[in-house]
N, C-alpha and C positions, 0 to 999 in steps of 0.2 A: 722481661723474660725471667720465668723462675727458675730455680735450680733446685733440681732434688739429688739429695747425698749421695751417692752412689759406691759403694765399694767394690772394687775386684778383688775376683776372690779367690782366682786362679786358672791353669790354663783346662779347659775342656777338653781339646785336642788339637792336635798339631797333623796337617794334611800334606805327604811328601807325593810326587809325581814318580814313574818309574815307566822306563822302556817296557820292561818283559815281566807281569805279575806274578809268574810263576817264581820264578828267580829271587823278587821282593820276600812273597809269602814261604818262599823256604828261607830266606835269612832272619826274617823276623821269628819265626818259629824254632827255628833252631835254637834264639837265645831265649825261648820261652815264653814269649807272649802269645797271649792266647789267642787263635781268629775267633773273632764274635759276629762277623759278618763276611759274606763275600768267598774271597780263596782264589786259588792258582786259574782260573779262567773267568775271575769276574774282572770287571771292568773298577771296583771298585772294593776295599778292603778295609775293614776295622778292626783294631785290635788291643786289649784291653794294656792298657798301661798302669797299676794303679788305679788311681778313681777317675781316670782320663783315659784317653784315648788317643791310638796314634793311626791315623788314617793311609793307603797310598791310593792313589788315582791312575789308573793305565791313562799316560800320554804323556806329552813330550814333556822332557825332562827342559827345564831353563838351563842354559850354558855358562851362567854364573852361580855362585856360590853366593846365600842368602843368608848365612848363620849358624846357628844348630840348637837342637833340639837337649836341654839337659831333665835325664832323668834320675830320679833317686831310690836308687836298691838299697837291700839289706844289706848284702857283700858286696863291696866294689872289685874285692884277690877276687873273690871266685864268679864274679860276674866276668869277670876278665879270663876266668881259666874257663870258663864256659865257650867265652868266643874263641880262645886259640881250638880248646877239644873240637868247634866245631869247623874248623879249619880258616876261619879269620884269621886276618891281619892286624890288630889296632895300632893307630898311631903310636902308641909311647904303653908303658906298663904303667901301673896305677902308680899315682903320686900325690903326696901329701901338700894340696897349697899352701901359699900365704895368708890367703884369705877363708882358711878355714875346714877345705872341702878334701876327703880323698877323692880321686877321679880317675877315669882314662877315657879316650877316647877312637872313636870307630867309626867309617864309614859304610852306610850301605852301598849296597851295588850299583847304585845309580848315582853314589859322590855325597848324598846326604849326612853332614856331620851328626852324632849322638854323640852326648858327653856320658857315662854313666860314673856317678857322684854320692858321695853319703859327706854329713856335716863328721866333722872329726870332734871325739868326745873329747 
């Protein structure tokens, strides 16, 4: 068997499920991502992340918790002051790890964790 090299090269898109798309495509937009496909009565959504994409699909949400999606902004304070103005919740306010990263974290409406992350200079 042969092997050819293969590098990954990064993630394309990441596809969340959601009960009510309407509900998805106002929280996604709210924090500024762009819809590039789809919208509040489609069955299915794309939306520009970066040079990725973050998809949602109308239908049943799974009843566990599968991980989370981290993305990386310019501002992490004002990605964060973005979500409170738009009446989010996030878990915790942004914080400096040990490993490296500002961050905080947020779920959509449907339970789906996002980190939103920039490396610390």
């Amino acid at each position: 068997m042969t092997s050819t090299a293969v590098t990954i090269e990064g993630i394309s898109a990441v596809t969340f499920f959601t009960a009510d798309m309407a509900r998805a495509v106002a929280f996604y937009e709210a924090l500024g991502f762009e819809t590039l496909y789809g919208g509040a009565t489609a069955p299915f959504t794309s939306f520009r992340a970066g040079s990725g994409y973050i998809n949602v699909a109308r239908g049943r949400v799974p009843a566990t918790l599968w991980g989370r999606v981290i993305l990386y902004v310019s501002d992490v304070d004002a990605m964060h002051a973005r979500a409170l103005a738009a009446g989010f919740s996030p878990e915790m306010a942004p914080s400096d790890a040990a490993w490296g990263e500002r961050y905080f974290h947020l779920r959509d409406p449907d339970g789906n964790e996002l980190s939103f992350a920039r490396p610390l200079t």
